[in-house]
One Martini backbone bead per residue (centre of mass of N, CA, C, O) as a GRO file, in nm:
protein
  441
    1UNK     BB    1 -11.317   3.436  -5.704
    2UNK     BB    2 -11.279   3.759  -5.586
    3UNK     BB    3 -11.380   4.021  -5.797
    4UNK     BB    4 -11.255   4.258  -5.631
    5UNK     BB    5 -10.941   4.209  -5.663
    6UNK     BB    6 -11.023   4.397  -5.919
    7UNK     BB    7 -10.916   4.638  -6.138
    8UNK     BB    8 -10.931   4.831  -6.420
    9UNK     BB    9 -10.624   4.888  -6.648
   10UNK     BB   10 -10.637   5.172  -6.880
   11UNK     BB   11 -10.582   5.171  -7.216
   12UNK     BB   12 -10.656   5.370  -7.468
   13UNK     BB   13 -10.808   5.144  -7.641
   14UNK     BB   14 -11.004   5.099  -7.460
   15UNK     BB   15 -11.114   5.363  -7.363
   16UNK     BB   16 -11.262   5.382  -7.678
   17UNK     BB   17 -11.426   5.169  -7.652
   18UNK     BB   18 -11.590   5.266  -7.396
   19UNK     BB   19 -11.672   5.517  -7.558
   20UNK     BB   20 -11.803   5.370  -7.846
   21UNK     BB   21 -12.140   5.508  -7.861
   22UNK     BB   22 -12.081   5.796  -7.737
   23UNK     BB   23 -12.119   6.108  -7.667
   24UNK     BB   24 -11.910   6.343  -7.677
   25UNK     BB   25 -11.988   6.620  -7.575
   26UNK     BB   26 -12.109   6.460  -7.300
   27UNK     BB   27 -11.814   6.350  -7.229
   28UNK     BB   28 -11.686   6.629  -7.164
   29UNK     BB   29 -11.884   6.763  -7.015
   30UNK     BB   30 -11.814   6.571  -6.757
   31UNK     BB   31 -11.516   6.585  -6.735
   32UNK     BB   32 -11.486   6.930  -6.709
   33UNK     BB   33 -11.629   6.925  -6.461
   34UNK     BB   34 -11.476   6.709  -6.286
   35UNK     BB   35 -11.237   6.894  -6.281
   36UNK     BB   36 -11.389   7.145  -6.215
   37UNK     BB   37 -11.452   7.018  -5.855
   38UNK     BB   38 -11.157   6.914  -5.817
   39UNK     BB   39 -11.025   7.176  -5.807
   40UNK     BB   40 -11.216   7.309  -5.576
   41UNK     BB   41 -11.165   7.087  -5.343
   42UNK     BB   42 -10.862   7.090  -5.347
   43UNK     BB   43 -10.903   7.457  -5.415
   44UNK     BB   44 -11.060   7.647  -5.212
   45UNK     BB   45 -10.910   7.973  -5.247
   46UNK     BB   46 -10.908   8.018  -5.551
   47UNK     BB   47 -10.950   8.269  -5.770
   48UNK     BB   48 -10.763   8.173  -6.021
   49UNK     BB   49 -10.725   7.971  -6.361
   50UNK     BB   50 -10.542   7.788  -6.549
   51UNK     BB   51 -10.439   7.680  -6.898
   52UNK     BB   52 -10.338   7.399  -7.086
   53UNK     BB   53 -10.436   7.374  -7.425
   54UNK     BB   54 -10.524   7.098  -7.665
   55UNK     BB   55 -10.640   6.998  -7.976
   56UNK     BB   56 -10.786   6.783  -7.826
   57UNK     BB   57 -10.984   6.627  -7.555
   58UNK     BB   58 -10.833   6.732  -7.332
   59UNK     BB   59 -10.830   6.992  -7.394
   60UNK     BB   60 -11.166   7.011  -7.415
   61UNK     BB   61 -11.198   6.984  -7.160
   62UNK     BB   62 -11.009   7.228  -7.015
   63UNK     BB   63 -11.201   7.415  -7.106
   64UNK     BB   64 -11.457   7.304  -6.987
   65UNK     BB   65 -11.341   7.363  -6.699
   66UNK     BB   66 -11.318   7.701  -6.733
   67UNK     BB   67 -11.649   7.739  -6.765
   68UNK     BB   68 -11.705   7.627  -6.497
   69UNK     BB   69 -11.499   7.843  -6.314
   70UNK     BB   70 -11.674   8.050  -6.395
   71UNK     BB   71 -11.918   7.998  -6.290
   72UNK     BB   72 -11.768   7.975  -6.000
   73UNK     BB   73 -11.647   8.305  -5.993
   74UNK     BB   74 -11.395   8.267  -6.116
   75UNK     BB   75 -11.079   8.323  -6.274
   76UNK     BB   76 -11.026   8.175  -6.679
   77UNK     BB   77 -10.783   8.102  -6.862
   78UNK     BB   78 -10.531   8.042  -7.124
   79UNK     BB   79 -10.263   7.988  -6.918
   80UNK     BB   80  -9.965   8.064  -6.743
   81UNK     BB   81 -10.199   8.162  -6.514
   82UNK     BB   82 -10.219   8.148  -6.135
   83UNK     BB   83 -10.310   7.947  -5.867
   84UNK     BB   84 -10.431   7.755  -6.076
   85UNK     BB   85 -10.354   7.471  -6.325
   86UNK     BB   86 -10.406   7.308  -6.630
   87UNK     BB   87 -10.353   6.998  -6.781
   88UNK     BB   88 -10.437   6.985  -7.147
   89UNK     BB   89 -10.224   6.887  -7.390
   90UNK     BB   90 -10.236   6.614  -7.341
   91UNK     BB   91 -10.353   6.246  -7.357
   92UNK     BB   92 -10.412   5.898  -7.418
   93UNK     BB   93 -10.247   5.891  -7.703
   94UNK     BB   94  -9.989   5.940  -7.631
   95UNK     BB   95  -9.619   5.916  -7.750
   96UNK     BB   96  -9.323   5.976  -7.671
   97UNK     BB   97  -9.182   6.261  -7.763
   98UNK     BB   98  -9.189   6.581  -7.741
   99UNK     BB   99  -9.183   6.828  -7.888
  100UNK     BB  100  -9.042   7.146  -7.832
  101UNK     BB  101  -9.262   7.299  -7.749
  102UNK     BB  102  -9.407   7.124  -7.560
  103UNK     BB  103  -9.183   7.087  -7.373
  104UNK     BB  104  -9.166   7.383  -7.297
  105UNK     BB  105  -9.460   7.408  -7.139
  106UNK     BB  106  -9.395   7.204  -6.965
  107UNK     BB  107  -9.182   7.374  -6.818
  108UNK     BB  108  -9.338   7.597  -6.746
  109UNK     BB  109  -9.547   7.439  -6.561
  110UNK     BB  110  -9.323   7.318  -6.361
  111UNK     BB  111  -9.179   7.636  -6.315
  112UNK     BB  112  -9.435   7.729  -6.153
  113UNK     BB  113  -9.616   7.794  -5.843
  114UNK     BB  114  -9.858   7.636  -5.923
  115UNK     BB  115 -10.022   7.435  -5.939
  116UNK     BB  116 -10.150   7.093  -6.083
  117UNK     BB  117 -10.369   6.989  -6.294
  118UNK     BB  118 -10.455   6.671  -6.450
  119UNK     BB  119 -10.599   6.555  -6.737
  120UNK     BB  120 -10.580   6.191  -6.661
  121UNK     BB  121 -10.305   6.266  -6.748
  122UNK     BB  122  -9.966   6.368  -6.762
  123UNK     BB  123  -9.775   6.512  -6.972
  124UNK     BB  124  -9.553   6.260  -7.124
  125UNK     BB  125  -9.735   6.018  -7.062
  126UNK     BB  126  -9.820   5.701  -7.090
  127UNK     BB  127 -10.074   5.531  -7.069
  128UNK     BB  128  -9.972   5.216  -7.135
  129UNK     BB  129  -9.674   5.228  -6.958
  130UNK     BB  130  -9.558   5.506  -6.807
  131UNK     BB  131  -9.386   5.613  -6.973
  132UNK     BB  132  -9.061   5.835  -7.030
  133UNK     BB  133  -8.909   6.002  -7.282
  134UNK     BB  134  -8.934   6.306  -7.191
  135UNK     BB  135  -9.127   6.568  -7.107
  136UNK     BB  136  -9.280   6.623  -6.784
  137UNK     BB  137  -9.523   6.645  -6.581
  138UNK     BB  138  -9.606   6.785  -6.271
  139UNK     BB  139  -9.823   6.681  -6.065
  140UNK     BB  140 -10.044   6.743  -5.788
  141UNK     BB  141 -10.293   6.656  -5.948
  142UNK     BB  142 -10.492   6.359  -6.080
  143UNK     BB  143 -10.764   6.351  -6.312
  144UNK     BB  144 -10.946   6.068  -6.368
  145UNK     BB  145 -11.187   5.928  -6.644
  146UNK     BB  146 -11.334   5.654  -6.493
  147UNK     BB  147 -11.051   5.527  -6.503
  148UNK     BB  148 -10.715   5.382  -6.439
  149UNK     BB  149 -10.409   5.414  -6.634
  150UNK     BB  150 -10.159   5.296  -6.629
  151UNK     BB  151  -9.988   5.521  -6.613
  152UNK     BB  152 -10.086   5.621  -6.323
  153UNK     BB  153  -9.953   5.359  -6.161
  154UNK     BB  154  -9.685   5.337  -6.308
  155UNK     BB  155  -9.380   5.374  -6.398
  156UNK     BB  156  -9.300   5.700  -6.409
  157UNK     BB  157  -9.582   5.792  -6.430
  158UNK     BB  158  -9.659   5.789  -6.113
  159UNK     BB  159  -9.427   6.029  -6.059
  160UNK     BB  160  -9.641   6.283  -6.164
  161UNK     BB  161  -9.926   6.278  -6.065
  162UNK     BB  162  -9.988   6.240  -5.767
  163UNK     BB  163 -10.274   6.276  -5.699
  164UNK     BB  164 -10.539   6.021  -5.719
  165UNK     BB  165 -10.822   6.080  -5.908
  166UNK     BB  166 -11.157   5.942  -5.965
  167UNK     BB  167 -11.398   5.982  -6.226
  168UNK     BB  168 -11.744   5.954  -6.304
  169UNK     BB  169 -11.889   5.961  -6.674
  170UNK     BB  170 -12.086   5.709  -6.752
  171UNK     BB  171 -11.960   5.442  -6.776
  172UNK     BB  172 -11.866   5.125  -6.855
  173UNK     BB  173 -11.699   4.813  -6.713
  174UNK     BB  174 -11.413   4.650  -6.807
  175UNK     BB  175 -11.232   4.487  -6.920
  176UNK     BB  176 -10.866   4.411  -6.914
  177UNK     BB  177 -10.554   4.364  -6.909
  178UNK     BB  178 -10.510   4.509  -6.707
  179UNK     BB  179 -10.474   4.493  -6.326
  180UNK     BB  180 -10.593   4.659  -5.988
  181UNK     BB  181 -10.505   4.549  -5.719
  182UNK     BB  182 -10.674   4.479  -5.416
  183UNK     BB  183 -10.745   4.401  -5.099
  184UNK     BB  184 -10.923   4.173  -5.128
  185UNK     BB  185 -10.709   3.962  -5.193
  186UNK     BB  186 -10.722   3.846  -4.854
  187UNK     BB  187 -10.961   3.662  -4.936
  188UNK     BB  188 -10.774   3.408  -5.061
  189UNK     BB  189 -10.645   3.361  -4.827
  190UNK     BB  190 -10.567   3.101  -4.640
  191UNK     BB  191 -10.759   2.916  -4.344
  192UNK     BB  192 -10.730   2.766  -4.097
  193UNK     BB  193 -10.859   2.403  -4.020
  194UNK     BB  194 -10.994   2.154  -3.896
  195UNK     BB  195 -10.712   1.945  -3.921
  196UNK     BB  196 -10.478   2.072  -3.914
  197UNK     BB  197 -10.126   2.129  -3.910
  198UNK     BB  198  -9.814   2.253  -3.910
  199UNK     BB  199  -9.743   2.125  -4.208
  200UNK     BB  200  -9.973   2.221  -4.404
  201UNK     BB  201  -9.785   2.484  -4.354
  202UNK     BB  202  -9.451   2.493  -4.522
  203UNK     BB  203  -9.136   2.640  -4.468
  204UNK     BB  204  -8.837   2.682  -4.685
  205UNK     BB  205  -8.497   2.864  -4.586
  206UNK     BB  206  -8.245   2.967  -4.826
  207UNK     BB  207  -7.974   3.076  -4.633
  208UNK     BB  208  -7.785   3.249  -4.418
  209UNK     BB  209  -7.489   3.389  -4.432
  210UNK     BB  210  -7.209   3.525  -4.277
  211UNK     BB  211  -7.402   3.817  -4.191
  212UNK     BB  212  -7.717   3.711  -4.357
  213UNK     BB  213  -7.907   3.615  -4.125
  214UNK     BB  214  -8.135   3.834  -4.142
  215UNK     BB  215  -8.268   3.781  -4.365
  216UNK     BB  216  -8.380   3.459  -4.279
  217UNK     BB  217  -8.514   3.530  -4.057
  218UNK     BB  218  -8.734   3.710  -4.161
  219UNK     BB  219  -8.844   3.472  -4.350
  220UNK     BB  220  -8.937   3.337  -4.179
  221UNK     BB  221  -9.101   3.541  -3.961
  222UNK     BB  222  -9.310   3.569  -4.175
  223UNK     BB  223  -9.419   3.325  -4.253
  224UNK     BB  224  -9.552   3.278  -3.987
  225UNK     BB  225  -9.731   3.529  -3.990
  226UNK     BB  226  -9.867   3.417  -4.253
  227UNK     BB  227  -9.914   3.083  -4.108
  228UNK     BB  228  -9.720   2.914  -4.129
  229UNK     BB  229  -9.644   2.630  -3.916
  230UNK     BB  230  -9.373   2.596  -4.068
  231UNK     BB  231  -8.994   2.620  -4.015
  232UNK     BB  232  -8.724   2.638  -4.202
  233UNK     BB  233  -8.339   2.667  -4.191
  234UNK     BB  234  -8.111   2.666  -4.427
  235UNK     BB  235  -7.754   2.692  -4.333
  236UNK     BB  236  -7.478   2.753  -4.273
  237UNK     BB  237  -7.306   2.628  -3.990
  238UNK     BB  238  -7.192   2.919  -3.885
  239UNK     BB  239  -7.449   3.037  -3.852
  240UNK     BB  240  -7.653   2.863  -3.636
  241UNK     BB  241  -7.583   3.025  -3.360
  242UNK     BB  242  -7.718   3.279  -3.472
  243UNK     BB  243  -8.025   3.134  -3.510
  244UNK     BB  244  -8.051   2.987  -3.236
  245UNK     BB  245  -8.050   3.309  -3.069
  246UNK     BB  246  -8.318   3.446  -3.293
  247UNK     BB  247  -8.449   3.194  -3.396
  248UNK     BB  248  -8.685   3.012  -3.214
  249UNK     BB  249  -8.962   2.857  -3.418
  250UNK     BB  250  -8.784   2.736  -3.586
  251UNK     BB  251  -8.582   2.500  -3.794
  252UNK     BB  252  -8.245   2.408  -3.812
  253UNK     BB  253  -8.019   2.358  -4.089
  254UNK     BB  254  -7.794   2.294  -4.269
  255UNK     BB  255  -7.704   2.300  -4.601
  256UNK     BB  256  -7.611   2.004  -4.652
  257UNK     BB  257  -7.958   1.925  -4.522
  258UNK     BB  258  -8.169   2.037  -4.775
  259UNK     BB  259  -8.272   1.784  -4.899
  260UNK     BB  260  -8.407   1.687  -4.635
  261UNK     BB  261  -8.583   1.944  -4.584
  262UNK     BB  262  -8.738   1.926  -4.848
  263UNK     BB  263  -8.987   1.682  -4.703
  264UNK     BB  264  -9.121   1.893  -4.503
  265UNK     BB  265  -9.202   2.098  -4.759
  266UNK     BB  266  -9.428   2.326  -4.949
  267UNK     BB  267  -9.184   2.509  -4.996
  268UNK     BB  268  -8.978   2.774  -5.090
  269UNK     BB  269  -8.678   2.999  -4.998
  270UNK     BB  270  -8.456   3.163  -5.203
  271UNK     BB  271  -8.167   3.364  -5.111
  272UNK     BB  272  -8.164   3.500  -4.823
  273UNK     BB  273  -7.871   3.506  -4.738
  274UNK     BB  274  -7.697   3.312  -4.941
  275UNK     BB  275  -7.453   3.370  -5.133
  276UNK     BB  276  -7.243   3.441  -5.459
  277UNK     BB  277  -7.147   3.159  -5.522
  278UNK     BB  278  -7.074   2.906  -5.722
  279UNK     BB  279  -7.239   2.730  -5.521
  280UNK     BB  280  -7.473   2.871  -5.467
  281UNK     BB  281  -7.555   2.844  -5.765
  282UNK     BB  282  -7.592   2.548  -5.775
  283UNK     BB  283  -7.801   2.500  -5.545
  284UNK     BB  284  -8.007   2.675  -5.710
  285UNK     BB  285  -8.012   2.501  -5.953
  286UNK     BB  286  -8.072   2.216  -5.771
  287UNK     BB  287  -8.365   2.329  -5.651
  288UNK     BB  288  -8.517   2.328  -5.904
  289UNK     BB  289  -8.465   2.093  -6.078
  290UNK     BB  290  -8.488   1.854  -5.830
  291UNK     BB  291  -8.775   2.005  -5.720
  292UNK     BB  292  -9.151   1.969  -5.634
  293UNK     BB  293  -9.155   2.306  -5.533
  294UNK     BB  294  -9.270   2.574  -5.443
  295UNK     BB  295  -9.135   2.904  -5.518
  296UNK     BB  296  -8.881   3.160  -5.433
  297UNK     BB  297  -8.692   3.395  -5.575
  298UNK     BB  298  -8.392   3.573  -5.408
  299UNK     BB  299  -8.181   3.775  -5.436
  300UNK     BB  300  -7.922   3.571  -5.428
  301UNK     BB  301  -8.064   3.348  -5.611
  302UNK     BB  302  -8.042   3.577  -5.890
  303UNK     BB  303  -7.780   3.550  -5.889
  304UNK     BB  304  -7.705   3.414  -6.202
  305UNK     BB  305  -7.950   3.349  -6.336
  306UNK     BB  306  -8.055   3.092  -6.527
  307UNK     BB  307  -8.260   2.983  -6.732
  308UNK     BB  308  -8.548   2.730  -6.660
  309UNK     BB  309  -8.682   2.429  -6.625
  310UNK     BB  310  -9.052   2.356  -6.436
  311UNK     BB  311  -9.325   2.245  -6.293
  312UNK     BB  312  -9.327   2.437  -6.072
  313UNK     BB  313  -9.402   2.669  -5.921
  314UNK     BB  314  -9.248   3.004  -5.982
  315UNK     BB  315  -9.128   3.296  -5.808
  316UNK     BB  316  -8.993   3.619  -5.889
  317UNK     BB  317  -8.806   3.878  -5.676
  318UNK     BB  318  -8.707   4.153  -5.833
  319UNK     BB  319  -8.545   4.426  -5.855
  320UNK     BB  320  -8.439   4.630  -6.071
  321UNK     BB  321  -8.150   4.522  -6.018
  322UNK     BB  322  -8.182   4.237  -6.078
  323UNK     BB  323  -8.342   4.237  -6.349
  324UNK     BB  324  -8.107   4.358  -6.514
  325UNK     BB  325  -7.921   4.112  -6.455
  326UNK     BB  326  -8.135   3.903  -6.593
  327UNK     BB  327  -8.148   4.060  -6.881
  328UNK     BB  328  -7.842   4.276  -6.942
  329UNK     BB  329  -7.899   4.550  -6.789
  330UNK     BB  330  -7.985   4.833  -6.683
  331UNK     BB  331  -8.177   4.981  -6.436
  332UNK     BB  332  -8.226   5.252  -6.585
  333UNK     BB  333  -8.452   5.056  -6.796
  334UNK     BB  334  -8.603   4.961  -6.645
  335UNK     BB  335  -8.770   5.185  -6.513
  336UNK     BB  336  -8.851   5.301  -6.780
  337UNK     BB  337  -8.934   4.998  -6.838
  338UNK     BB  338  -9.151   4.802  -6.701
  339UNK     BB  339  -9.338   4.616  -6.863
  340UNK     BB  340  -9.119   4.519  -7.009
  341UNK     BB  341  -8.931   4.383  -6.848
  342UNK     BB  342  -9.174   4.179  -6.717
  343UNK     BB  343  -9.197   4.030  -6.961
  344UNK     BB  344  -8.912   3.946  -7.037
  345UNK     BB  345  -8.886   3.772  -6.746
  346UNK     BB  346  -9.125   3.578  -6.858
  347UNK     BB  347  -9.031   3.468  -7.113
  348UNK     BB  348  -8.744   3.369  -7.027
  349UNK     BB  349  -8.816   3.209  -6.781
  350UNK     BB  350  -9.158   3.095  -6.768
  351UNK     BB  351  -9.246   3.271  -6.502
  352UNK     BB  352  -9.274   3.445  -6.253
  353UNK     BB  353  -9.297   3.784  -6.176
  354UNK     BB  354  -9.162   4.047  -5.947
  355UNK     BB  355  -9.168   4.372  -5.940
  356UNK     BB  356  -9.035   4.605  -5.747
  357UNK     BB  357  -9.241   4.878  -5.589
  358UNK     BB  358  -9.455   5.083  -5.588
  359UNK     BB  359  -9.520   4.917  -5.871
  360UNK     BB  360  -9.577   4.622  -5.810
  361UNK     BB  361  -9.532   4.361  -6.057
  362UNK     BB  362  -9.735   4.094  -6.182
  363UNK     BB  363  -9.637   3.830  -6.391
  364UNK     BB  364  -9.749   3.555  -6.643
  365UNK     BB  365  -9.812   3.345  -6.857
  366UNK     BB  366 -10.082   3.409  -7.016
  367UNK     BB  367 -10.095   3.691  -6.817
  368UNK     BB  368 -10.193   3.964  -6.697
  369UNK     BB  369 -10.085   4.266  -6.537
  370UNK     BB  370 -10.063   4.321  -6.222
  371UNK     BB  371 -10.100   4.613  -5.981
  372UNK     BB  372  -9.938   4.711  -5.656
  373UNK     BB  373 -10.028   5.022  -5.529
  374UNK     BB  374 -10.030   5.031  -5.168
  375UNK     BB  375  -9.730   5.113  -5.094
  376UNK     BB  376  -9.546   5.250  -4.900
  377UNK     BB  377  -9.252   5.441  -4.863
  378UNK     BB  378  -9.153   5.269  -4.613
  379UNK     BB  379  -9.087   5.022  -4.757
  380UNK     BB  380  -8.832   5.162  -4.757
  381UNK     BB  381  -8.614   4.921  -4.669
  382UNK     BB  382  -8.414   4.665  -4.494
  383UNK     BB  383  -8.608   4.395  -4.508
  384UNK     BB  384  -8.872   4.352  -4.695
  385UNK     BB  385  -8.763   4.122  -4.928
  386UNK     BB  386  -8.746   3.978  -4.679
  387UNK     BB  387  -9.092   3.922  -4.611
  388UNK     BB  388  -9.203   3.869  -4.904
  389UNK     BB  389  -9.111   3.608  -4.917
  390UNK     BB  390  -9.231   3.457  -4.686
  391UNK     BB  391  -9.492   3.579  -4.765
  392UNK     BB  392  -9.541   3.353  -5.001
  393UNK     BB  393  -9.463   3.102  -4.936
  394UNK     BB  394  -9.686   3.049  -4.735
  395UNK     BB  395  -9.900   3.087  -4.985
  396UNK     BB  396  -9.802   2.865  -5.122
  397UNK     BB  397  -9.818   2.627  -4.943
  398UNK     BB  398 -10.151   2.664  -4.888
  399UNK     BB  399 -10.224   2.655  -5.234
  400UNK     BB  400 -10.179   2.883  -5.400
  401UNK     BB  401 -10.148   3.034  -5.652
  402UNK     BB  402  -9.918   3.238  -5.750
  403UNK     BB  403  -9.980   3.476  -5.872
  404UNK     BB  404 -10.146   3.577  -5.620
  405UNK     BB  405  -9.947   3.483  -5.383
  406UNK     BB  406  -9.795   3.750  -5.499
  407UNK     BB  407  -9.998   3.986  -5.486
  408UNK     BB  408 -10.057   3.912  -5.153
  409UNK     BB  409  -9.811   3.957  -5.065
  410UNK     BB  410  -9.777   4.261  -5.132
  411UNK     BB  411 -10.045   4.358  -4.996
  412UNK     BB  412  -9.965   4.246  -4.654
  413UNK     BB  413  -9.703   4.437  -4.681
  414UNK     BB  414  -9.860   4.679  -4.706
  415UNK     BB  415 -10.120   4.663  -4.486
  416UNK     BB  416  -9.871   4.655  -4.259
  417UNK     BB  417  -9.697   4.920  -4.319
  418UNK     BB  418  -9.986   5.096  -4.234
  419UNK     BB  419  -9.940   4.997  -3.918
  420UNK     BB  420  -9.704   5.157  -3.902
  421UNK     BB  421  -9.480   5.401  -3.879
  422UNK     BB  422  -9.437   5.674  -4.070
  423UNK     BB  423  -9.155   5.633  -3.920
  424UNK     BB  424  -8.910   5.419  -3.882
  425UNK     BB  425  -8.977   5.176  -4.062
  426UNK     BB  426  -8.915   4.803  -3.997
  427UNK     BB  427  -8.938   4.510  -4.076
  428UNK     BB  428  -9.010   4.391  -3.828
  429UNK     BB  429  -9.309   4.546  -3.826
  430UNK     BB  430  -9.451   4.411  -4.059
  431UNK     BB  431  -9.430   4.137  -3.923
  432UNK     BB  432  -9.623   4.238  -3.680
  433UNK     BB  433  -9.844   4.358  -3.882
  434UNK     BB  434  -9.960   4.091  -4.049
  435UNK     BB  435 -10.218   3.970  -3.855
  436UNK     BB  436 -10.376   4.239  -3.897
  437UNK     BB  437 -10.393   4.212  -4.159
  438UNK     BB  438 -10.547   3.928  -4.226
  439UNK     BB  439 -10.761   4.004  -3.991
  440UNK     BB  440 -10.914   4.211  -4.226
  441UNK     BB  441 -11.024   3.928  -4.413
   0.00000   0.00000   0.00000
């Protein structure tokens, strides 16, 4: 494995070991100049600086930045009043809701006109889960010390955050529970060898219902631009003359030759535009426990599923709303607790999880959890998530380990979006910018 494919992802107790026998007030100093380089940095016009210090180390670095502010000429000094603010209320110790007192600063920080920096994370956020239980900072810039914790890259906590800077404080890199995939993880997927047919990577997607057969196209083609060599489309019957006249390089097959499909498929991508009734939702219960493909299952898959148990690598991707239904919660609860969310569909279910999002999470059975936070915000638009089926799948098929296939896919589609255009970005676009991302590594 590629050592660079991850980054440590620190929660308090983590960052406390990694403090451990090192001077405090030598680790503040470091910080809190750290804090007001990065401030001066980013506003460079500002000539007043104002903070909000709480009791604790986050506090006194938030001094200590004042300290420095003053050394370098500005006027600085504690109080909702400046050109920019820093918020040193919480650290990474915080937990739960703050007090009445505690959420009006947040609050006046908040309704401020002057930008905020953060020291380390946005006060209100929890640093272990990312979770917002009551009033949170929105913070314009979050100078993170040492490396990024959990809070800062997972949701809701990393839409408080702004830009996030990590500065370097002098201490040593440990492992950690959670981990940030970076781009290198692109050098895991294989490539084609000599000697290789067209089979060696092949892939079946089971979908494309009547109105839906967009979904099972754009899936076809992510997975040949992600390299695999063949592509079969199961749809009924009514579908095939529309995909038949769009979709050029698959080969398509009735729905009802599914099971005839799957002798020639190295994996299997269940239910792009696959239709939600109870035959569809049989199909796939059928599709799960009778064959021994690595699977992905998708969208209309997903309707509906219970727990099953299989011997082949299984990865789930559902959205916020897909994992509701497989909890029995709302949306806005996986929402607000993403890591829970996302390992109870690990124990429920026994197989991988990819829960989509700006911080896209890959959970698996007795394995840290990985956050893919590459990923632009133009990737918001329709039919990205089958373009992810597709591309998981063609890494399955290739022989990938399911969690990488997983995190891979989700960096390969991050790194294609970024190769499109800016706005009106469409899942197509994607599509065609999967070989320039993956002949990057």
């Amino acid at each position: 494995m590629v050592l660079n494919s991850f980054e440590p992802l620190y929660t308090a107790a983590e960052m406390k070991a990694v403090e451990a026998g090192h001077n405090v007030r030598e680790l503040m100093e470091r910080a809190g100049k750290a804090v007001a380089e990065e401030a001066l940095r980013r506003f460079p016009d500002a000539t007043s600086f104002g903070a909000v210090c709480g009791g604790g180390a986050n506090g006194g670095d938030a001094r200590i930045a004042l300290e420095a502010l003053r050394a370098a000429g500005r006027e600085a000094a504690e109080g909702i009043d400046g050109d920019v603010l820093l918020d040193g209320l919480f650290g990474t110790g915080f937990h739960g809701e703050p007090r009445a007192d505690a959420a009006e600063v947040i609050a006046q920080l908040n309704a401020a006109p002057a930008p905020v920096v953060a020291v380390d994370l946005p006060s209100g956020v929890d640093a272990d889960t990312g979770e917002v239980a009551g009033a949170a900072v929105l913070a314009t810039v979050t100078v993170t010390l040492h490396g990024p914790k959990v809070g800062n890259v997972v949701g809701p906590g990393r839409f408080h955050g702004g830009e996030l800077v990590v500065r370097d404080i002098g201490l040593e890199t440990r492992q950690t529970r959670h981990s940030l995939v970076t781009r290198e993880i692109l050098e895991l997927v294989p490539r084609k060898q000599p000697g290789d047919t067209k089979y060696s990577a092949s892939v079946l997607v089971v979908g494309g219902a009547p109105g839906l057969t967009g979904a099972a196209r754009l899936a076809a083609e992510a997975a040949f631009r992600a390299d695999a060599g063949y592509v079969a489309v199961a749809a009924p019957a009514e579908s095939l003359p529309v995909l038949e006249t769009t979709l050029l390089e698959a080969v398509k097959r009735p729905l009802e030759e599914v099971f005839d499909a799957v002798e020639k498929a190295g994996a299997v991508a269940i239910g792009p535009g696959l239709g939600r009734d109870e035959a569809r939702r049989e199909l796939v219960r059928r599709l799960l426990m009778e064959t021994e493909l690595p699977a992905v299952v998708d969208a209309d898959g997903l309707h509906g599923l219970e727990p099953f148990e299989r011997g082949a690598p299984t990865v789930l991707t559902p959205h916020a709303g897909e994992l509701a239904g497989l909890l029995g919660v709302e949306a806005a609860w996986v929402d607000a607790h993403r890591l829970e969310a996302v390992g109870r569909t690990v124990e429920q279910f026994g197989c991988i999880c990819l829960l989509k999002g700006a911080d896209t999470l890959v959970a698996a059975p007795g394995e840290r959890v990985l956050v893919c936070g590459l990923g632009p915000a133009t990737l918001a638009t329709a039919g990205t998530g089958d373009v992810l089926t597709g591309t998981i799948a063609a890494f399955l098929a290739m022989g990938m380990d399911a969690r990488l296939a997983a995190a891979a896919g989700a960096t390969a589609c991050a790194e294609a979006a970024r190769l499109g255009p800016e706005r009106g970005l469409v899942a197509s676009d994607v599509i065609a910018a999967l070989p320039d991302a993956l002949d990057g590594y």
